[in-house]
N, C-alpha and C positions, 0 to 999 in steps of 0.2 A: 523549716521544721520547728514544730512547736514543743520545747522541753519540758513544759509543764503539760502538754495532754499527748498521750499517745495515739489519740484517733485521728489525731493530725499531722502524724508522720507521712510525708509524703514515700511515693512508689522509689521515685530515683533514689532518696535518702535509704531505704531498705536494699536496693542493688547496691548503693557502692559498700554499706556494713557488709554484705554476703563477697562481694569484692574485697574488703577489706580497706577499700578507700576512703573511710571515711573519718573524720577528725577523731581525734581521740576523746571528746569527752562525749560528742556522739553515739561513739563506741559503746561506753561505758554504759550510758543510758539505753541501747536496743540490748546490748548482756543484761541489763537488770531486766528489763520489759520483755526477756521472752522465757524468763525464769516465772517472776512474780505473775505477770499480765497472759491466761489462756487464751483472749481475742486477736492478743500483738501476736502471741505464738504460732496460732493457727494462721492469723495474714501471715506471717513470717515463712509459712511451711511454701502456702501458692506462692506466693513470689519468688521465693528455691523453686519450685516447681517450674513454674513460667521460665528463669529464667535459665535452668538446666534444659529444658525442652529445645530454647531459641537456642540452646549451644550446639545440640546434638542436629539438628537440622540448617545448622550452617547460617544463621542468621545474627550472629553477634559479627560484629567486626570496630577497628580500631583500640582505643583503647581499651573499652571493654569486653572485646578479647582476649588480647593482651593479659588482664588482670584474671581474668577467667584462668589462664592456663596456667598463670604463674603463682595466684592466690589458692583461688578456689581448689584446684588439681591438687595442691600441694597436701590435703586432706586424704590419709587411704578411704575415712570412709563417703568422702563427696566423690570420690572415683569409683568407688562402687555403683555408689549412686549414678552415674553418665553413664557406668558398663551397661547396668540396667537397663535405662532409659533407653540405649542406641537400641539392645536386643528387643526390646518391644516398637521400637516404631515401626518396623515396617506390619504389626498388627493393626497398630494403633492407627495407618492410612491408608489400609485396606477396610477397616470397618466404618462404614458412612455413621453420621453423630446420631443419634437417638434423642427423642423431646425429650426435653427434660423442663422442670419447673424454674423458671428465672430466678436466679438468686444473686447477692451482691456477691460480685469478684472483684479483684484486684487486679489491676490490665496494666501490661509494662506498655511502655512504648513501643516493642517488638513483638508483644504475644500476637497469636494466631489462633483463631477456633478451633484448637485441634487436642487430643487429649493429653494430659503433660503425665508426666512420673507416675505419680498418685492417683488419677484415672487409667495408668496402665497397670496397676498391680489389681484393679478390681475386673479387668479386662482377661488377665494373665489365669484364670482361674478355670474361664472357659475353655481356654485352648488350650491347657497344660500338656495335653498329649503330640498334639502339631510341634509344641515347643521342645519336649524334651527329646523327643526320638532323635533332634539334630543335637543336641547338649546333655549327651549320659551323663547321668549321674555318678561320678568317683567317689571314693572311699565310704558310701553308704552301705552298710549292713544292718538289712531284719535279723535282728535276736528275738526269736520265739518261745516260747516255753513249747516243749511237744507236745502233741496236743493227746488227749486220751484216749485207746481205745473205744471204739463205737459201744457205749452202754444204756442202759437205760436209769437216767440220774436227774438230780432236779439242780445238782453243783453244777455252776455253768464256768466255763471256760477261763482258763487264767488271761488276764489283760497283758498285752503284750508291752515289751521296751523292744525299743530303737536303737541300735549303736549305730553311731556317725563319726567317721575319723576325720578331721581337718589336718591337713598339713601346714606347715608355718606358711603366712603371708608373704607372695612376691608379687612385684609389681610387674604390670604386664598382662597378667589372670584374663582373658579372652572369654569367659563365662563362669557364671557361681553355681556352685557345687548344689545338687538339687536334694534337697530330705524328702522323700516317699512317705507320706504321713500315712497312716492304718485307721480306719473305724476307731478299731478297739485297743488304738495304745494309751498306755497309762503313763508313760512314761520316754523322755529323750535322753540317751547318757550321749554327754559329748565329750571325745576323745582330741584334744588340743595338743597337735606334737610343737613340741620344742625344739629350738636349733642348740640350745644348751639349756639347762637347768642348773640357773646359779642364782636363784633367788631364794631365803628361805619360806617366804610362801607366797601364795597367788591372790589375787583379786579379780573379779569378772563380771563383768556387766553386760545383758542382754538388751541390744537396742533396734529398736522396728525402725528401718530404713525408709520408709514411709513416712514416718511424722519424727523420725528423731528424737521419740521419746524412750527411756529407761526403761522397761517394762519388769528388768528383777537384774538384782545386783547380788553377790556372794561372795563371803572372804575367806581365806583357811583351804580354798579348792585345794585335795588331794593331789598329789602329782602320784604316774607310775612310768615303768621302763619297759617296754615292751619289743625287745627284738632288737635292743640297745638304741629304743630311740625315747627318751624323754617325753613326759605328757602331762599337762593336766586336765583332769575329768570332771566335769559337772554333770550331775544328775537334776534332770528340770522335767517338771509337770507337763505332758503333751497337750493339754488346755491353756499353757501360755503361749502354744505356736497359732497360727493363721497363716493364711497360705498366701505369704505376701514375703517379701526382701528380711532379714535381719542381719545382725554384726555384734560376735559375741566378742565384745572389748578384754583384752586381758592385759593386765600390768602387774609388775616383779612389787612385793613390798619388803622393803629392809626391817632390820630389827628394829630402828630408829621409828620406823613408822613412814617413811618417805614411801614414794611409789613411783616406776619407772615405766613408761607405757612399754608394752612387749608388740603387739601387731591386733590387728583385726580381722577375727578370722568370719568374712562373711558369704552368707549362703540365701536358700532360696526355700521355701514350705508349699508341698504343694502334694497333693492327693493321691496316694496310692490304692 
């Protein structure tokens, strides 16, 4: 591996960083290069990709399984990410591959021509309905405004908000909680219950499960008590969802200014 050029980080040296086996000044060097460097970040994404695909279809084995269950796993939101990946394979090998234009990819030693993670959330869109009829959607509720008597008016229709309740994060979660997105919402409020509320305030960050990227971050989130259960609430644009995986990150911040990660409460966007 070369430390002065990034295009010359070999494949293996990116699996054992995502493993976590790799030297520590290594280390140090793919953390700078997938902040600063867009090209490192995006090879960095398929290679996650590749290599959570060969996990879920049983094709790692020795060491680098090993570090998969004990590394990688140890991430709530890389386990989302495999929960994901398992619920769409068996889409993703009933659909024979479609041409596509050759482009440059990243090949592990272990890939397979078959579609990983990130080709199954562009997949998942289509059959949203095959999908969900087995995996109801919990604590999702339409909040509408009533709509107004039949008149004859040129005032069109109020845009609708979404409430979504998440319950605290456990491990284990056998499928993500599915949002019914609407034409005409203007708006997501998300209800984040707590197992206690003993921070005096919140931080929250929106992250697309897909590329791992930050998409809106917010501090000072409202908390409220509802039925004596603890919450905090964000109110977010429904033009920041897409009907793909996310993970609304939240963490307690002290007075000090410190921040304690709280859970990830993540879910799934898809077409009502």
């Amino acid at each position: 591996m070369s430390l002065a050029n990034p295009n010359r980080v070999e494949d293996h040296d990116v699996v054992q960083y995502l493993l976590g086996a790799a030297p520590e000044e290594q280390t140090e060097l793919l953390d700078r290069l997938s902040v600063s460097d867009d090209d490192f970040a995006r090879r960095l994404a398929v290679v996650e990709d590749d290599l959570v695909d060969a996990y879920v279809r049983g094709e790692l084995s020795g060491e680098t399984l090993e570090r998969f269950r004990s590394f990688y796993l140890s991430s709530p939101l890389r386990r989302e990410k495999v929960r994901f990946a398992e619920a769409l394979l068996p889409l993703a090998d009933s659909r024979a591959p479609a041409p596509v234009v050759p482009t440059r990819r990243v090949v592990l030693p272990f890939r397979r021509p078959l579609a990983a993670a990130a080709a199954c959330l562009v997949l998942a869109a289509g059959v949203y309905w095959t999908f969900v009829n087995s995996h109801p959607a919990p604590h999702v509720q339409p909040n509408r405004a009533a709509a107004p008597p039949p008149a004859v008016s040129s005032t069109p229709a109020p845009l609708a908000n979404i409430l979504v309740v998440l319950p605290p994060p456990t491990r284990g979660a056998s499928s993500l909680p599915v949002v019914g997105l609407t034409s005409d919402a203007s708006s997501v409020t998300f209800r984040l219950e707590l197992e206690a509320n003993d921070s005096p305030s919140y931080r929250a960050a929106l992250q697309d499960l897909a590329t791992n990227q930050i998409v809106w971050q917010g501090d000072n989130a409202p908390t409220v008590i509802e039925q004596g259960v603890p919450a905090v609430v964000l109110n977010l644009p429904a033009k920041l969802l897409q009907y793909r995986a996310y993970s609304l990150n939240l963490a307690g911040v002290t007075p000090s200014g410190a921040t304690e990660t709280i859970g990830s409460y993540a879910f799934r966007v898809a077409a009502k």
